[in-house]
PALOFI-22640 format. One record per residue: residue in three letters; y, z, x of N, C-alpha, C, CB in turn. Coordinates in steps of 0.05 Angstrom, whole numbers, padded with zeros to 5 digits, always signed. Each point is the difference from the previous one (the first is absolute). Glycine has a CB too. Layout:
AlaYZXYZXYZXYZX
...
END
This chain:
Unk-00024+00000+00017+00024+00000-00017+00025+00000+00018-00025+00025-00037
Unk+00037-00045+00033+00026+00007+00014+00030+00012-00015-00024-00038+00027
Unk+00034+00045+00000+00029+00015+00004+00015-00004-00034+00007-00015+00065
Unk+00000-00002-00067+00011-00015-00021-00009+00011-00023+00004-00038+00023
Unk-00035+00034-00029-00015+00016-00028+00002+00025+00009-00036-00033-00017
Unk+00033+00052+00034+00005+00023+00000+00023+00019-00007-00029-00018+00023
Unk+00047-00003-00015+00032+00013-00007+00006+00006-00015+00014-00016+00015
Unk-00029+00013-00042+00008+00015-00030-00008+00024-00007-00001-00037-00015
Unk-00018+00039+00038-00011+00029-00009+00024+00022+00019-00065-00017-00006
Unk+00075+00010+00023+00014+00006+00015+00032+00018-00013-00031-00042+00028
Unk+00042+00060-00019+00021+00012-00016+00007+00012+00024-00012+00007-00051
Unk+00044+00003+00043+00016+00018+00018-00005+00026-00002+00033-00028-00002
Unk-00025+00042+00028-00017+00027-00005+00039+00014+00005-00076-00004+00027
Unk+00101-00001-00023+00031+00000-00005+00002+00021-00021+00011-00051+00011
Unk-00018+00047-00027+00000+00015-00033+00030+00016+00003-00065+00013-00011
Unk+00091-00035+00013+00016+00009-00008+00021+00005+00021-00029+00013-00033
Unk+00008-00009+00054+00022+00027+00026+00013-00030+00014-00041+00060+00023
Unk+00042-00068-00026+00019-00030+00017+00030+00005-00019-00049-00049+00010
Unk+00047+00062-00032+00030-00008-00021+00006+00023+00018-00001-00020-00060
Unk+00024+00026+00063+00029+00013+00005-00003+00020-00020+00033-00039+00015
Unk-00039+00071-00006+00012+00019-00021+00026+00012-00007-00035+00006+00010
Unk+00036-00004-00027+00030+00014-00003-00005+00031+00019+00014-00024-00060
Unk-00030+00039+00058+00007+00017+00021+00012+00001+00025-00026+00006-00020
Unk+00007-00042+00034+00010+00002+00026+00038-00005+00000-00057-00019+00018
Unk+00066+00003-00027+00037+00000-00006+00002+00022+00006+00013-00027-00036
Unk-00012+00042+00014+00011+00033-00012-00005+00022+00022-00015-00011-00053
Unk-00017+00006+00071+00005+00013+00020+00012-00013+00030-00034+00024-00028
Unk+00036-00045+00041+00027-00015+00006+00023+00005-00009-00024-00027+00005
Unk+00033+00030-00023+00032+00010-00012+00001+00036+00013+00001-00037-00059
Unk-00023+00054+00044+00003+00019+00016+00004+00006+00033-00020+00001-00040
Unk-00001-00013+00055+00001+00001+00024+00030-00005+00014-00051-00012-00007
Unk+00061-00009-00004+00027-00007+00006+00023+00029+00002-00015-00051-00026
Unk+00004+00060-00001+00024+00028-00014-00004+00013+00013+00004+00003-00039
Unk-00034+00006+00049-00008+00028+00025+00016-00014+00029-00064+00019-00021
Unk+00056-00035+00024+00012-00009+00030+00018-00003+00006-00023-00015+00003
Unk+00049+00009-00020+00033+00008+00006+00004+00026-00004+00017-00040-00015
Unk-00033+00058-00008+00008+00029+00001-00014+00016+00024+00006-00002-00052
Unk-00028-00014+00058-00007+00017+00026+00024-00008+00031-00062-00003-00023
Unk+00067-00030+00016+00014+00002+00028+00023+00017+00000-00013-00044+00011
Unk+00029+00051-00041+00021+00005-00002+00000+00038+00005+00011-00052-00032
Unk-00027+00054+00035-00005+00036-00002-00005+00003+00033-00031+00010-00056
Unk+00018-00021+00067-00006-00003+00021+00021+00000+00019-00035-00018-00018
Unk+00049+00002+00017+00024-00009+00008+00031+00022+00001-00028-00046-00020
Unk+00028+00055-00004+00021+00030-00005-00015+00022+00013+00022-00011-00049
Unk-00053+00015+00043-00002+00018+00013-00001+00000+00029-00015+00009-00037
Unk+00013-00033+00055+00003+00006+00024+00037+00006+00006-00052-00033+00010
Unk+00059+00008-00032+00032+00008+00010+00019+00030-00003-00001-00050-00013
Unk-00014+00061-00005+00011+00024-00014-00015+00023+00017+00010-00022-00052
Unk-00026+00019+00058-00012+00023+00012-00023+00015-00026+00051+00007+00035
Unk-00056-00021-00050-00013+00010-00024-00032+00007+00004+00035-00028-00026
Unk-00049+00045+00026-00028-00001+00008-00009-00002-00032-00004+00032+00051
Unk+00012-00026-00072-00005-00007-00031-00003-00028-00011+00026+00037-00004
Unk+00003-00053+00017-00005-00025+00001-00022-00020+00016+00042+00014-00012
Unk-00041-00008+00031-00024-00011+00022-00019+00006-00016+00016+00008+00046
Unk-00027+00011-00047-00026+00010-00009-00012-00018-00034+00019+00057+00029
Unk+00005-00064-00045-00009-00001-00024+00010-00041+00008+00007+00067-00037
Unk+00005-00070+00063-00010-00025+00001-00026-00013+00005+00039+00004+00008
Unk-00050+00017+00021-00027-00004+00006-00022+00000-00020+00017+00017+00035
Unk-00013+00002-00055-00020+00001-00028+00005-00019-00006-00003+00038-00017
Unk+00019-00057+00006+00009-00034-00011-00012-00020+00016+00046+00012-00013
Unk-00049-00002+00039-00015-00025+00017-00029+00005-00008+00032-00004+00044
Unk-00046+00031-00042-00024-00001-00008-00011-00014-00023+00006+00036+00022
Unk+00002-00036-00042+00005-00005-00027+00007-00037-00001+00022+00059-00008
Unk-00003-00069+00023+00001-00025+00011-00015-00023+00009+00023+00026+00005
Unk-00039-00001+00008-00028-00018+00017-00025+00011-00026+00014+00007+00071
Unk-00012+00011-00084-00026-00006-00017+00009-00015-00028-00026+00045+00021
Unk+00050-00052-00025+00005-00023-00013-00009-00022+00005+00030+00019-00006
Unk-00026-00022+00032+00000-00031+00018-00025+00000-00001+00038-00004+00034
Unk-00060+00023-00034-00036-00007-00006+00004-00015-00020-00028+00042+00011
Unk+00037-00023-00039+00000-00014-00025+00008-00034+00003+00014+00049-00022
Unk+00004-00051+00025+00004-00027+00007-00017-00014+00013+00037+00011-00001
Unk-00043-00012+00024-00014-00012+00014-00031-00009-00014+00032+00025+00035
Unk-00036-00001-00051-00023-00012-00017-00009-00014-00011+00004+00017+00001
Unk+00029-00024-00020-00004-00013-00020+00008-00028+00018+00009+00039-00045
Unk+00002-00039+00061-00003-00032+00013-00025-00010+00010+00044+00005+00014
Unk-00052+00017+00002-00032-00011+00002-00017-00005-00008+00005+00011+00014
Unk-00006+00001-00033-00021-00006-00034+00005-00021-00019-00001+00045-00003
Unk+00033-00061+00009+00007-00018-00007-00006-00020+00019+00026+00023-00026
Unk-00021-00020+00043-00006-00021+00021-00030-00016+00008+00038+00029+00016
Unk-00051-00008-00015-00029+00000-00007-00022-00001-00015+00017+00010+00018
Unk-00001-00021-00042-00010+00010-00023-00013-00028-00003+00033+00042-00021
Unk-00037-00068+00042-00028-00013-00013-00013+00005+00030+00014-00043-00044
Unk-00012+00062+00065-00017-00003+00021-00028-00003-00012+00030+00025+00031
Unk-00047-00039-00021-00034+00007-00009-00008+00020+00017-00015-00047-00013
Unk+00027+00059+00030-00009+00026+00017-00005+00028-00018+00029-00021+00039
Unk-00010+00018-00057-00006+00019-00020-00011+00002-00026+00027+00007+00023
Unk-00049-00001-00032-00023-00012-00020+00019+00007-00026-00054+00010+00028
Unk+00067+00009-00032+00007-00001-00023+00028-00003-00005-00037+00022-00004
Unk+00046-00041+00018+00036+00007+00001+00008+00015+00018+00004-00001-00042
Unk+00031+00013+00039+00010+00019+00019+00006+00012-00020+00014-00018+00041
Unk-00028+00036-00059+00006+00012-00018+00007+00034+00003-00027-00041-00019
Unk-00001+00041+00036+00001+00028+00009+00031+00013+00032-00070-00011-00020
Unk+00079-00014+00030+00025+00003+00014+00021+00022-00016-00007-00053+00018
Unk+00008+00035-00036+00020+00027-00023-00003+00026+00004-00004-00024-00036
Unk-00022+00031+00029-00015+00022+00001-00003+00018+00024-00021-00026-00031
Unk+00021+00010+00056+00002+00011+00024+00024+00005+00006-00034-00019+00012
Unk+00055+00004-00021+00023+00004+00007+00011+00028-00018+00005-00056+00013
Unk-00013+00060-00030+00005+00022-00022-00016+00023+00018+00001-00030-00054
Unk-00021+00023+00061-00023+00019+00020+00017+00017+00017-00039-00037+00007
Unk+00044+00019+00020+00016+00011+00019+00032+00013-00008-00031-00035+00028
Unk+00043+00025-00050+00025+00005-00015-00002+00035+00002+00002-00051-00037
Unk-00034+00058+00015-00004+00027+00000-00012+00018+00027-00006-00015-00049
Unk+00006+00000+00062-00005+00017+00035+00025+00010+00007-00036-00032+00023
Unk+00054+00012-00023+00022+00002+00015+00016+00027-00023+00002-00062+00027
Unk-00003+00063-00043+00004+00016-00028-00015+00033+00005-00004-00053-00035
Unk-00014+00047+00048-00010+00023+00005-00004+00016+00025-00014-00018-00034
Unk+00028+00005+00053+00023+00006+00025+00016+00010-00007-00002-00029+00022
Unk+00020+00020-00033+00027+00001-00013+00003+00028-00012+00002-00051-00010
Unk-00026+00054-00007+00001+00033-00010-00005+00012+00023-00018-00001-00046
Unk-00011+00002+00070+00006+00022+00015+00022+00008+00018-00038-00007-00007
Unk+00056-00018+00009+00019-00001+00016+00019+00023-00018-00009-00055+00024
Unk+00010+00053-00040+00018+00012-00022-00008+00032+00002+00001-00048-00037
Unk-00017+00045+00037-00018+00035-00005+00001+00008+00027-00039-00006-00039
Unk+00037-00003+00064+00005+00007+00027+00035+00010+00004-00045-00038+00016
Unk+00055+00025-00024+00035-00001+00005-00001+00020-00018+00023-00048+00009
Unk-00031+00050-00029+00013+00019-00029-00017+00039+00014-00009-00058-00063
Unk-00010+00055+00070-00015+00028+00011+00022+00000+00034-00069-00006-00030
Unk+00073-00015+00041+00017+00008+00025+00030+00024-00009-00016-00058+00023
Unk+00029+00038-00045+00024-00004-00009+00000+00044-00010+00001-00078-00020
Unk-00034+00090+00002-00001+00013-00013-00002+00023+00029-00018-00029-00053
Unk+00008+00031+00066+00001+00007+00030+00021+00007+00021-00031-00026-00011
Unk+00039+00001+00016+00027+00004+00011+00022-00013-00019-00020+00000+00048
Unk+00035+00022-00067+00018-00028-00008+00021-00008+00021-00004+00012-00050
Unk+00017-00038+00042+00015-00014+00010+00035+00005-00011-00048-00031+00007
Unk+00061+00032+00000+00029-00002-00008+00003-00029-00017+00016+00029+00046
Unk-00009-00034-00067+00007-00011-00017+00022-00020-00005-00021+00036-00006
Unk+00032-00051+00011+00033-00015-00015-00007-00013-00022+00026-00012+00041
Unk-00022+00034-00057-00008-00004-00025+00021-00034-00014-00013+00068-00002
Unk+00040-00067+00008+00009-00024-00013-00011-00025+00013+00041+00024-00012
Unk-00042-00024+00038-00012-00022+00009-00032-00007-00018+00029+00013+00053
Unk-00049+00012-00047-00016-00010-00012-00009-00009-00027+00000+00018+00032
Unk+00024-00001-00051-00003-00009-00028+00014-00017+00001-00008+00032-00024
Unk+00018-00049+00033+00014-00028-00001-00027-00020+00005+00054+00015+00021
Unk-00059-00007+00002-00036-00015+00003-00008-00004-00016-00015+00015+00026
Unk+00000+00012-00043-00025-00005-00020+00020-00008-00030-00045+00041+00026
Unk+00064-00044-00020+00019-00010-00027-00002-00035-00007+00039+00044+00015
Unk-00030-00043+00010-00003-00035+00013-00033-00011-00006+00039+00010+00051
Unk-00052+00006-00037-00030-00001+00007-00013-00009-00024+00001+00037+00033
Unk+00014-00017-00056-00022-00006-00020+00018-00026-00026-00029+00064+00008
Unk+00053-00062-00006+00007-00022-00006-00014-00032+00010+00038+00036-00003
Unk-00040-00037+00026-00010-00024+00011-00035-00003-00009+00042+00005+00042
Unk-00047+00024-00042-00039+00001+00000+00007-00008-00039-00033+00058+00052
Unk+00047-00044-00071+00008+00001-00025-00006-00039+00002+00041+00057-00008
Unk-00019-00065+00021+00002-00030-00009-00032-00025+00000+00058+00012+00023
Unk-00065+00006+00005-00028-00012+00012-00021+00009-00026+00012+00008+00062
Unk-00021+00017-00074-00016-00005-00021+00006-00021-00021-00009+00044+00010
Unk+00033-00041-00024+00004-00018-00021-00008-00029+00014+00041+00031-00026
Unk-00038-00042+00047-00004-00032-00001-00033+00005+00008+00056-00029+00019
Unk-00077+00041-00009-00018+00007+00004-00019-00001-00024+00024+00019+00035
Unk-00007-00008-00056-00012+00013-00023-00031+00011+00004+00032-00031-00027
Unk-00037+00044+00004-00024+00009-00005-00021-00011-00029+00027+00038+00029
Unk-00042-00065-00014-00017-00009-00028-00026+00005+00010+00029-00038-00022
Unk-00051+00041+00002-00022+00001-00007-00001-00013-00023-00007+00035+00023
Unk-00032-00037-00025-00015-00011-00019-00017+00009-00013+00009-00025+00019
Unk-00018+00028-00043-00018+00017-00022-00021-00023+00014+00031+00025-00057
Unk-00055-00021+00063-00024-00012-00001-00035+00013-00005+00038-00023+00028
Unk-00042+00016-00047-00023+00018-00011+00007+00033-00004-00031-00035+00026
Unk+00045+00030-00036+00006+00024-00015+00006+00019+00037-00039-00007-00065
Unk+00048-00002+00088+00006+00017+00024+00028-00007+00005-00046+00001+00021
Unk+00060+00006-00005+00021-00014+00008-00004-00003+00032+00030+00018-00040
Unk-00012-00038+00049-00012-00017+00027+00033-00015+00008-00066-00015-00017
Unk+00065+00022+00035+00031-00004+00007-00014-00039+00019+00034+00078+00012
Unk-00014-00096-00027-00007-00023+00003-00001-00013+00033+00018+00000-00052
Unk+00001+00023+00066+00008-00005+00022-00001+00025+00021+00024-00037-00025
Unk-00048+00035+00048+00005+00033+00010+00021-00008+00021-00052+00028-00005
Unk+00054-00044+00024+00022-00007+00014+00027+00003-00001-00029-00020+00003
Unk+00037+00015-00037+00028+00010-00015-00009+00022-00007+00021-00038-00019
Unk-00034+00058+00003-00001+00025+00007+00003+00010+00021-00018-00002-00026
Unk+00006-00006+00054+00002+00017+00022+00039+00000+00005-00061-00016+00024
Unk+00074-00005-00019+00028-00003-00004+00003+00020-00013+00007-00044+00001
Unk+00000+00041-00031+00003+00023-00021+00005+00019+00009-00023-00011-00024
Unk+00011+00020+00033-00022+00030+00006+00018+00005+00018-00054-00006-00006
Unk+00060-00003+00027+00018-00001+00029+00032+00003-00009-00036-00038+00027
Unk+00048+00020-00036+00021+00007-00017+00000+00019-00015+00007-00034+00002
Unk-00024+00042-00017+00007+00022-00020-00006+00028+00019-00015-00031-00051
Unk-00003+00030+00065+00003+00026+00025+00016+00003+00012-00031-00001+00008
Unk+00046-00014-00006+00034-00004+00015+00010+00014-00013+00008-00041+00012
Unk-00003+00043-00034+00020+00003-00021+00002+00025-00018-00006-00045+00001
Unk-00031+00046-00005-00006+00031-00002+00017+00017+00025-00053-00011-00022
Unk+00045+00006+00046+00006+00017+00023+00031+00002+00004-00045-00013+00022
Unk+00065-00002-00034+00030+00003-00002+00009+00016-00018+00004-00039+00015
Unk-00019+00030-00040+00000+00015-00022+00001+00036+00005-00027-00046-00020
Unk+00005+00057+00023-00003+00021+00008+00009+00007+00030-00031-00004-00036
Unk+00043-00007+00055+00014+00009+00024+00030+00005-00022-00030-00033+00053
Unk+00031+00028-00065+00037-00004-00021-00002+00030-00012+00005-00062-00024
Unk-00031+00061+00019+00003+00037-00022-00010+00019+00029-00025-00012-00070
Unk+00014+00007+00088-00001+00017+00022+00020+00010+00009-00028-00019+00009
Unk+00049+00000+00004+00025-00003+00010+00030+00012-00008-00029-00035+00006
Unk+00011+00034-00040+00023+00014-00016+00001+00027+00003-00001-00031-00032
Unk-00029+00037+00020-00012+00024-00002+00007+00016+00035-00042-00022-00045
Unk+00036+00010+00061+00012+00015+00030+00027+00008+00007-00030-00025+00016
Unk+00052+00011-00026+00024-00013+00002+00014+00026-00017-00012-00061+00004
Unk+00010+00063-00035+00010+00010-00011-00007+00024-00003+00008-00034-00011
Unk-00045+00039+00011-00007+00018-00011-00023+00019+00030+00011-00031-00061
Unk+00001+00020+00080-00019+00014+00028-00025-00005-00006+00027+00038+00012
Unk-00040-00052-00025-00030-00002+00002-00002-00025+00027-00014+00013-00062
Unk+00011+00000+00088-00004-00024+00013-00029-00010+00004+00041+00011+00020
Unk-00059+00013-00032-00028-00007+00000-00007-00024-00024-00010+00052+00019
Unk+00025-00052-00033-00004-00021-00026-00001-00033+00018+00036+00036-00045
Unk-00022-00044+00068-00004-00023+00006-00028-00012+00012+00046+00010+00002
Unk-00051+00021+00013-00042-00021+00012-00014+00008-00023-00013+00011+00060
Unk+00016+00011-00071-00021+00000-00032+00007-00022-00013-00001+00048-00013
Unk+00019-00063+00003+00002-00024-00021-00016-00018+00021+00052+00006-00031
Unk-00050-00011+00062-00020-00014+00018-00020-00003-00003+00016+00010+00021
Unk-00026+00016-00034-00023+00007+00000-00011-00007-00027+00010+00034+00035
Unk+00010-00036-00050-00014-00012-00032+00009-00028+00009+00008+00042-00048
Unk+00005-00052+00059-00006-00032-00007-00016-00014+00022+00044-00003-00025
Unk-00053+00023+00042-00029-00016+00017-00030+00007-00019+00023+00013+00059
Unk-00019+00007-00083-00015+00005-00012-00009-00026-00016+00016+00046+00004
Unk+00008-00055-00013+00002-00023-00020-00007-00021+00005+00027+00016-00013
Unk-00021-00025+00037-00002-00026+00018-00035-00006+00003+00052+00013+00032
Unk-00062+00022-00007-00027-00003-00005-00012-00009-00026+00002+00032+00031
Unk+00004-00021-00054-00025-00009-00030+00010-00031+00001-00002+00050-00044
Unk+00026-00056+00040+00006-00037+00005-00021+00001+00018+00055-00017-00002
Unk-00058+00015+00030-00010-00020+00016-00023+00000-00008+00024+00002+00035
Unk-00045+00026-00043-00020+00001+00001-00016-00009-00022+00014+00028+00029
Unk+00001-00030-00054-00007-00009-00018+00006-00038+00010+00010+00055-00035
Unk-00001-00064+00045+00002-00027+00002-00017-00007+00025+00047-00002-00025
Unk-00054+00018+00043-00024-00004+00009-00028+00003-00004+00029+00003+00017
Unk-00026+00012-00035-00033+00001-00018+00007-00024-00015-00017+00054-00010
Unk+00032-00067+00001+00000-00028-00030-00009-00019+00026+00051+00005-00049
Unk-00034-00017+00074-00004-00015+00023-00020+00002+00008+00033+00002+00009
Unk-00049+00023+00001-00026-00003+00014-00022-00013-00013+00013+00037+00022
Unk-00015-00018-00045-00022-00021-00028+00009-00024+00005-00004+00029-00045
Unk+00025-00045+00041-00006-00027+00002-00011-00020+00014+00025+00013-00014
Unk-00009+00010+00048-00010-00012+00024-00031-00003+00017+00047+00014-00003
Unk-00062+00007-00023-00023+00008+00014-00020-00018-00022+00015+00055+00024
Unk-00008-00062-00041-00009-00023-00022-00019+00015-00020+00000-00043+00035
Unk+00021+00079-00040-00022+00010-00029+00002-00015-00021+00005+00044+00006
Unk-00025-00036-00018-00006-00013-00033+00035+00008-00012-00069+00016-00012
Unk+00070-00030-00001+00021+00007-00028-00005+00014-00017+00011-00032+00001
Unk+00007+00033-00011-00009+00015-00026-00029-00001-00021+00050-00007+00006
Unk-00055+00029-00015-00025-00006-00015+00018-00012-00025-00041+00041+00018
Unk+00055-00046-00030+00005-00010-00030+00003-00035+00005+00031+00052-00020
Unk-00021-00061+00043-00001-00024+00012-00027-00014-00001+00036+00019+00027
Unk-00053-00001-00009-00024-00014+00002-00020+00001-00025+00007+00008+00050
Unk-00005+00019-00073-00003+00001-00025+00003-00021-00017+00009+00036+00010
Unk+00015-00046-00002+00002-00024-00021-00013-00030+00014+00048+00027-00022
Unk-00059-00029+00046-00007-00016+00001-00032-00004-00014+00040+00001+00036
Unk-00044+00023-00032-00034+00008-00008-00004+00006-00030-00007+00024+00046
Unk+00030-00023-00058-00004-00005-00029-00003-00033-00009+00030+00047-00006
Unk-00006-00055+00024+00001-00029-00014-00023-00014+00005+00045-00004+00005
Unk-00063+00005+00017-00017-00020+00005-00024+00020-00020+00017-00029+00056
Unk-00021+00052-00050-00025+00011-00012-00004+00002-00034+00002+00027+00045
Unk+00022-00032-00051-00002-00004-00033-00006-00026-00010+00032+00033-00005
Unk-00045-00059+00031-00016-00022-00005-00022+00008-00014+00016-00021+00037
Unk-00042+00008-00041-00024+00007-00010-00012-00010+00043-00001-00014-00082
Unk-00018+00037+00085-00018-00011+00019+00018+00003+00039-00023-00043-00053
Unk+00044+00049+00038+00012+00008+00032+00007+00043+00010+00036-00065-00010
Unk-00039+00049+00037+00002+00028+00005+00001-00004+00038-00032+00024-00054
Unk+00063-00010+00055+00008+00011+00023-00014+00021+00018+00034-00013-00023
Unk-00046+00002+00042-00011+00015+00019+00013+00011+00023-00030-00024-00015
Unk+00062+00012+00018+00001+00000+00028+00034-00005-00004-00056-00021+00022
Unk+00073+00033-00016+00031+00004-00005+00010+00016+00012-00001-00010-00034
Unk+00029-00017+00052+00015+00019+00021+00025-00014-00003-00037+00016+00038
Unk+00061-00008-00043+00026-00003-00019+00014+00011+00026-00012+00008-00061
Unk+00031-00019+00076+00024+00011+00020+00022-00006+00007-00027+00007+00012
Unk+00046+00000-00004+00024-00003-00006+00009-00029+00028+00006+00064-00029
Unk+00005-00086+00029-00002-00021+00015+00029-00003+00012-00040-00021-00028
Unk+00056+00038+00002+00037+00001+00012+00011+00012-00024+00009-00045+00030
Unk+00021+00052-00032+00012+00009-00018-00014-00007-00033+00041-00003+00040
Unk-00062+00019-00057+00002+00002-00022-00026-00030-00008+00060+00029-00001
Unk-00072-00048+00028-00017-00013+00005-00017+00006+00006+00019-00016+00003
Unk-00052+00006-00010-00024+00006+00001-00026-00019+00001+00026+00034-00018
Unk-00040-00028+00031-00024-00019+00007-00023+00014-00010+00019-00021+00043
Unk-00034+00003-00047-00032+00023-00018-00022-00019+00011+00019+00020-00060
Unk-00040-00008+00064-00028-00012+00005-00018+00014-00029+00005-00001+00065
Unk-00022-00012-00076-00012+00013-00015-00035-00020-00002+00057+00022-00026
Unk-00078-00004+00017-00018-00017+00003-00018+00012-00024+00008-00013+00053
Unk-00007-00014-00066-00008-00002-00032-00031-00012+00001+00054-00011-00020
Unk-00074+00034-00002-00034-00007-00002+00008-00014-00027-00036+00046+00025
Unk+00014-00063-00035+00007-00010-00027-00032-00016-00001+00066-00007-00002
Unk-00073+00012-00024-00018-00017-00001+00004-00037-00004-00018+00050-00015
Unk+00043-00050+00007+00008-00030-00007+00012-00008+00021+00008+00002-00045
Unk-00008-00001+00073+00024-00012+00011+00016-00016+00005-00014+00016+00004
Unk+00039-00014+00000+00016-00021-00006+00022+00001+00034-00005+00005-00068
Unk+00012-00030+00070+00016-00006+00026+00029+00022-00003-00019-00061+00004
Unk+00020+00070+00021+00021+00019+00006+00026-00002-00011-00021+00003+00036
Unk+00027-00030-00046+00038-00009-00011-00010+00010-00024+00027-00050+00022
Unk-00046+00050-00038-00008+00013-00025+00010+00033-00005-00040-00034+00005
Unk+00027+00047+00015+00010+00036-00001+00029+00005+00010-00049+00016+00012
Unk+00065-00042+00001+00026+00009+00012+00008-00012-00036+00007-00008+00074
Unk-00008-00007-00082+00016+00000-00037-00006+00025-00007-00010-00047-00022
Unk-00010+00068+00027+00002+00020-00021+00022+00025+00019-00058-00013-00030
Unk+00063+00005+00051+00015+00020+00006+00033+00008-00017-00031-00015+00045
Unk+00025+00044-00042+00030+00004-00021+00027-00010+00011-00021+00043-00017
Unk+00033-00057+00009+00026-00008+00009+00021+00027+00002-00009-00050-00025
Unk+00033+00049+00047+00022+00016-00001-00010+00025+00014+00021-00020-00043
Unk-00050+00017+00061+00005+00016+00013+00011+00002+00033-00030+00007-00040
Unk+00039-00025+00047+00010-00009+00026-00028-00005+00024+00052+00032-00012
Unk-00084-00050-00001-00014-00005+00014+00008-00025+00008-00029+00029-00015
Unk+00030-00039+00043+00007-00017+00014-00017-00017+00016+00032+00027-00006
Unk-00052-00015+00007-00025-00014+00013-00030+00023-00011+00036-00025+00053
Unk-00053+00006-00060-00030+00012-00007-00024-00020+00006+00023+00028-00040
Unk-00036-00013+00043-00024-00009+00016-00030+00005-00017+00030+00013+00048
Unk-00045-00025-00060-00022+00004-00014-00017-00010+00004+00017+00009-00023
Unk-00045+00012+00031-00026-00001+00007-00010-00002-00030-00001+00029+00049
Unk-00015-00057-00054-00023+00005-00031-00028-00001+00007+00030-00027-00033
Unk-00050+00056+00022-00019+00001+00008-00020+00007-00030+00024+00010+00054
Unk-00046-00031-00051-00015-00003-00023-00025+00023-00006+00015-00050+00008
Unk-00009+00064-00031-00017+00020-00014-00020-00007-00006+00027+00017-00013
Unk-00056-00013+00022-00024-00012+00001-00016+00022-00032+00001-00018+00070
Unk+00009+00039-00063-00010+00016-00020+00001-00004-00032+00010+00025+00038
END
């Protein structure tokens, strides 16, 4: 058989990741907003003598560069997205990029909890206007960075599944920003006005709290993907209703996994006493559940 007759059986394994997401823009627009507010903090604080400013520029660079993962992802996953090197697409890139997003996320807290137990230890002398000008600024700019970021998800099988972990990991980064200005503002006050200077590494200490459940919760959603667990049982439920409410069929063999954002590939291997060619059991599959490639073994019931 030649090349030519074979080519119809033939399909893209892309499923999508070649289009341009709107995340990647939105996190490019961000990156831009962190990187003038970081040069610009950076810059007063060396000229001013500010160790408040410096310091909360350097946090902006960190934050900069695990943006710039985000990004970088989504170009590669676009870029690559018909390599045949990768069997199922660059789907799972997203995912990695969202992966490492929550590493760097979970630095970020111990770094926070190291400074905040130093800070509770020895405290430090304070300029309080300088620094509430910081986290005033700080969270204005982190404020602007969630809204273009936003926060969407998707209802799927009755779970919710954030369509994009890569734009979550972003998210997540910005809004830890912002938490952490947020509450440096009622620290600052609370020291300033009311002598609690211990109130500034304790609020440290609650928003490395916060940060940790982010990362860690978005590294448990990332790793399942990356390690290729089953999905959900209501997912693969419905696949095993639809075919098994045939007369004479019956699923022996089902493995349902996640291939990229909210995408899925299935192998399944069907006994039947009637059998019928494999494009037959891909019609009974249920539509709308984001399967993107399936694979079916038919094996004949002698009994």
């Amino acid at each position: 058989m030649d090349d030519e007759r074979i080519h119809r059986w033939k399909h893209s394994h892309a499923f999508g990741q070649d289009i341009k997401r709107p995340g990647e823009v939105r996190t490019l627009i961000v990156i831009s907003i962190t990187a003038v507010m970081m040069v610009i903090e950076i810059t007063a604080g060396i000229a001013f003598g500010s160790m408040a400013l410096l310091a909360d520029g350097l946090h902006m660079t960190s934050h900069t560069v695990a943006l710039s993962i985000n990004a970088f992802a989504y170009v590669y996953a676009r870029k690559h997205a018909h390599n045949e090197k990768f069997c199922f697409g660059t789907g799972k890139v997203n995912t990695l990029g969202g992966y490492t997003g929550a590493v760097v996320l979970a630095m970020f807290a111990l770094v926070m909890v190291w400074e905040s137990l130093e800070r509770l230890i020895s405290p430090v002398e304070i300029a309080f206007n300088q620094a509430i000008f910081v986290a005033v600024l700080g969270l204005l700019v982190n404020g602007l960075s969630v809204l273009i970021l936003g926060h969407h998800h998707d209802s799927n099988d009755g779970h919710t599944h954030h369509h994009d972990h890569n734009l979550w990991s972003a998210y997540l980064h910005v809004l830890a920003d912002a938490l952490t200005s947020l509450l440096a503002i009622f620290a600052l006050l609370g020291a300033k006005y009311l002598g609690l200077i211990w109130a500034d590494p304790v609020m440290g200490l609650v928003g490395a709290a916060l940060v940790a459940r982010w990362s860690f919760g978005l590294l448990k959603t990332t790793s399942s993907i990356l390690l290729d667990k089953e999905t959900s049982d209501d997912l693969r439920l419905k696949i095993k209703d639809a075919l098994e409410t045939q007369d004479n069929i019956r699923i022996a063999d089902l493995h349902v996994w996640a291939v990229g954002p909210n995408i899925y590939s299935a192998i399944l291997s069907v006994v039947t006493h009637d059998p019928q060619p494999p494009e037959y059991y891909k019609t009974l599959m249920p539509e709308g559940l984001g399967i993107v490639h399936t694979s079916i073994e038919v094996h004949r019931c002698d009994n």
